[in-house]
C-alpha positions as YAML, in Angstrom:
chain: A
units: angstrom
residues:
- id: 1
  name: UNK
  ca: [0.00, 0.00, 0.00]
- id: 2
  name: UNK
  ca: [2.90, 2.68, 0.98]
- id: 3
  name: UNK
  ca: [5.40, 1.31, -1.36]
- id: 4
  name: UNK
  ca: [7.31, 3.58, -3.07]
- id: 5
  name: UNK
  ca: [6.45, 6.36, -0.26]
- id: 6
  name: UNK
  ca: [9.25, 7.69, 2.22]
- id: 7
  name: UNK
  ca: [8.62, 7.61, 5.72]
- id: 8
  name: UNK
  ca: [8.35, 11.50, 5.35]
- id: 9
  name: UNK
  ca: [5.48, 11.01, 2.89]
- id: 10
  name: UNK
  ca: [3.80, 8.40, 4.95]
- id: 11
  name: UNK
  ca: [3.78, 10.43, 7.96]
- id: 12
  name: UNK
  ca: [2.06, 13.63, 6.01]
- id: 13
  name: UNK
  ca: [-0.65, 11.62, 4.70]
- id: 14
  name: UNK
  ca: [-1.34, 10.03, 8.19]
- id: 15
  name: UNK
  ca: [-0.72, 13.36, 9.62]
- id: 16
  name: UNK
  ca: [-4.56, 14.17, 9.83]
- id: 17
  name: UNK
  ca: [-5.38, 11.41, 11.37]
- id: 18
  name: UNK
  ca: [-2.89, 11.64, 14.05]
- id: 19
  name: UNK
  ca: [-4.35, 15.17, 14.44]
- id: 20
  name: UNK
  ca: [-7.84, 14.12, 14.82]
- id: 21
  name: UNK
  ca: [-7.18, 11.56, 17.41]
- id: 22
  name: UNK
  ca: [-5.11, 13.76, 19.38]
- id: 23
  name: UNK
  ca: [-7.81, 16.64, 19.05]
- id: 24
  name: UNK
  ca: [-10.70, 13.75, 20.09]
- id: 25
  name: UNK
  ca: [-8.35, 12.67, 23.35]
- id: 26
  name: UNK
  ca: [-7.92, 16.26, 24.54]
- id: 27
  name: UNK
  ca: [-11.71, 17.03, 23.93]
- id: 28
  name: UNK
  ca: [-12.69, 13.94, 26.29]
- id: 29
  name: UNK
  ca: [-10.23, 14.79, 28.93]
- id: 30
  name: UNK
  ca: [-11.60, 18.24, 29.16]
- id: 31
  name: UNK
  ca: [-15.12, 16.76, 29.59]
- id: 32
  name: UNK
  ca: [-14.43, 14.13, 32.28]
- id: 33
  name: UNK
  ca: [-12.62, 16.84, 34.20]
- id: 34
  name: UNK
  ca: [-15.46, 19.59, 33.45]
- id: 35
  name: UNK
  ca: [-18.37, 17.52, 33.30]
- id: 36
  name: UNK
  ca: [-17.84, 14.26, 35.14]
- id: 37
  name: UNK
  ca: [-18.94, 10.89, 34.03]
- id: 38
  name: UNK
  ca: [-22.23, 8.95, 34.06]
- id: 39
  name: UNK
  ca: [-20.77, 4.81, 34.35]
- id: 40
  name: UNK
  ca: [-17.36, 3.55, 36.01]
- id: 41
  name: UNK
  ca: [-14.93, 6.20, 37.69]
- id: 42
  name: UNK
  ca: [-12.76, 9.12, 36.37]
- id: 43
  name: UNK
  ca: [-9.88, 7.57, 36.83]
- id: 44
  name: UNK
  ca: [-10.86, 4.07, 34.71]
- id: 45
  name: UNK
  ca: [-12.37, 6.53, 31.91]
- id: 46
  name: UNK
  ca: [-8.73, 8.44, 31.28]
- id: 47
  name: UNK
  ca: [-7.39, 4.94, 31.44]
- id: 48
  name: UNK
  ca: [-9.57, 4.11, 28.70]
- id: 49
  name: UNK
  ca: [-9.80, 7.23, 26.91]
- id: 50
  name: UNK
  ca: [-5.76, 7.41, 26.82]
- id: 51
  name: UNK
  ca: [-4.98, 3.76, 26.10]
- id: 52
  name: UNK
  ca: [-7.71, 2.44, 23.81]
- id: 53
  name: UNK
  ca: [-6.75, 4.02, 20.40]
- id: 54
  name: UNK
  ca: [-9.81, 6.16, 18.29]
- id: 55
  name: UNK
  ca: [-12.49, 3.79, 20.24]
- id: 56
  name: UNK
  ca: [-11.67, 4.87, 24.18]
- id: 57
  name: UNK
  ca: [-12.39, 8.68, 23.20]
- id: 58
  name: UNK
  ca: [-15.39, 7.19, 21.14]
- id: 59
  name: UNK
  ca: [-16.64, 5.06, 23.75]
- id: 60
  name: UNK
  ca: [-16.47, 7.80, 26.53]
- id: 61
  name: UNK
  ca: [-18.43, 10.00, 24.30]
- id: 62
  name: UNK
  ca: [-21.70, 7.62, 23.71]
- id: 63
  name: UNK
  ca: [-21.74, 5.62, 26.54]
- id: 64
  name: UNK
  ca: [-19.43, 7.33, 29.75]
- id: 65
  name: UNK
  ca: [-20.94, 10.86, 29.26]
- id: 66
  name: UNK
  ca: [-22.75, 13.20, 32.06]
- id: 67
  name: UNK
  ca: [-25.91, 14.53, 29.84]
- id: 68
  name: UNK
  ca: [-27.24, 17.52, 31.18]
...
């Protein structure tokens, strides 16, 4: 799939991606620390928010949540 590519080239096209999942990590963080959480503690969420690549942050969001 990246053959022919340089590491430099493979890194700019995954450099969105490794944007967005920072961006999504930071936004979660700020909401258990703001908002709280609804299921399991604070301390297991940023476990699973930091650890579990793309589907912590996306878990946390539908099902870990505070809705006010």
């Amino acid at each position: 799939m990246f053959e022919g590519l340089t590491t430099m080239e493979i890194i700019k096209l995954l450099l969105p991606l490794i944007i967005l999942e920072f961006g999504l990590k930071i936004l979660c963080i700020t909401l258990i620390f703001r908002k709280g959480v609804r299921s399991l503690s604070k301390p297991i969420w940023l476990l699973i928010v930091l650890l579990v690549s793309t589907f912590g942050p996306i878990g946390y969001l539908l099902f870990g949540r505070r809705r006010y």
